[in-house]
VOPA-791783 format. One record per residue (C-alpha): x, y, z. Coordinates in pm, whole numbers, plus 50000, padded with zeros to 5 digits. Layout:
VOPA-791783
XYZ
...
***
This chain:
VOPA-791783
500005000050000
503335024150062
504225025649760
500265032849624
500035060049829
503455074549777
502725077449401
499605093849505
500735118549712
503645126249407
501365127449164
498975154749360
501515172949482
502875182249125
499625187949021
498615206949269
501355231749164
498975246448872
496575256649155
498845280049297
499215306749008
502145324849199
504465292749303
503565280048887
504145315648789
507455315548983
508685284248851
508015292848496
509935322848590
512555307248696
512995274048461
511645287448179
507815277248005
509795242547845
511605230948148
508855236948349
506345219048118
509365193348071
510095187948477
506215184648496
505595156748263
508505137548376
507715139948733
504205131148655
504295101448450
506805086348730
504455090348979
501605074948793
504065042548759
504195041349100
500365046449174
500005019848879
502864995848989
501695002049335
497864992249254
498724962349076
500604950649328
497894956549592
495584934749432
497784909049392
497294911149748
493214911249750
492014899850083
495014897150310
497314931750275
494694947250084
491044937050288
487904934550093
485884963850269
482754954650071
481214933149808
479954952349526
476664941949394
476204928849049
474424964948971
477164983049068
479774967148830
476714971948533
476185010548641
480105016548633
480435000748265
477365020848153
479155056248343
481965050448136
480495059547795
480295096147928
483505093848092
485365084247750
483345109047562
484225135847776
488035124247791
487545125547377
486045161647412
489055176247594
491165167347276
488495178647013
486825212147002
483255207247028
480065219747189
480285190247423
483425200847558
482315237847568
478695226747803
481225205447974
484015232548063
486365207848166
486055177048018
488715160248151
488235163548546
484615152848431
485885125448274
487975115348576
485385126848806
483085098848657
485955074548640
486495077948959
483085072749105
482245040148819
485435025248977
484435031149288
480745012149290
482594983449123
485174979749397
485254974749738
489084969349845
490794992250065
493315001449743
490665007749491
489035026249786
492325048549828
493005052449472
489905065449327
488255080349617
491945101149554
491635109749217
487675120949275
488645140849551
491425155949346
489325165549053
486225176449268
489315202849427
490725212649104
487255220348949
486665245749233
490165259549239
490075265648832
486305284048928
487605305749206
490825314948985
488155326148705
488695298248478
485525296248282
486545264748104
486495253747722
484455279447508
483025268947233
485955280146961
486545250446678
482885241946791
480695217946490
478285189646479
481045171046278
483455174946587
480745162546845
479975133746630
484155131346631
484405135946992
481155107947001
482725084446754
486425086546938
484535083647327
482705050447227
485675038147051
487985043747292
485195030147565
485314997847335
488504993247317
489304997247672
486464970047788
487034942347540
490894944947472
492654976147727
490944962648101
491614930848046
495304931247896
496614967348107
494404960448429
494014919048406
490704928448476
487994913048229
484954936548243
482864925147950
482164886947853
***
């Protein structure tokens, strides 16, 4: 669970630099846009190993390090695959200009947002518990911060019914992909079949 929770705490840290315009201001300042932007990425993506080494190792601990806190109903596990249309559709509109990113604002902490709480109904270990309650919380924080800074979101520049029947046509392929071929082979999780 250490090492879970270390990438977690990495991983929010650095991206809870953003939220603070005057410490990101100041590091720009100091680095320069690039290395910033560089330092950023780098810093991120090895703390998401972690959270994801860290995860996988947790449940291939299920039950003894890492307790089963509750049994999720059959429902739950059928409500979280049917949550994740939107949430790939929205992770597809923050790519793509299009009205549904623009009603949206943020498409991407909705996306997590509703990632977050799918994967939460459908698990009930104390690492999916930590994990995702982590990431909603996150998101749920950033969406308020970006609000109070006066971050009105994704207007509706680039906006077309041919790039909302993109952002559609990417979210339910992506969605596809991810529950017949990407669970089952990234997370060893089979969620379809």
């Amino acid at each position: 669970m250490m090492l879970l929770i270390v990438g977690l705490v990495a991983f929010f840290t650095i991206h809870l630099i953003p939220t603070n315009r005057g410490l990101r201001d100041g590091l720009v300042e100091r680095f320069g846009e690039g290395p910033y932007k560089g330092i950023f990425s780098v810093a991120s993506l090895v703390a998401l190993i972690l959270i994801v080494y860290g995860y996988g190792k947790m449940q291939a601990y299920l039950g003894s390090k890492n307790p089963v806190l509750w049994e999720a109903p059959t429902w739950a596990s059928h409500l979280a695959l049917l949550l994740m249309i939107p949430a790939f559709i929205a992770l597809a509109a923050s790519f793509v200009p299009s009205r549904i990113g623009a009603i949206l604002k943020h498409p991407m902490l909705v996306a997590v947002k509703i990632w977050a709480l799918a994967h939460l109904l459908a698990n009930g270990d104390a690492a999916s518990l930590v994990l995702f309650s982590s990431f909603l919380a996150y998101a749920v924080y950033d969406r308020i911060s970006l609000k109070r800074r006066g971050d009105q979101g994704r207007g509706a520049v680039g906006a077309s019914s041919i790039n909302d029947a993109i952002v559609i046509g990417i979210g339910l392929s992506l969605y596809l992909l991810m529950a017949f071929y990407g669970h089952p082979y990234l997370i060893g999780v089979p969620v379809i079949g």
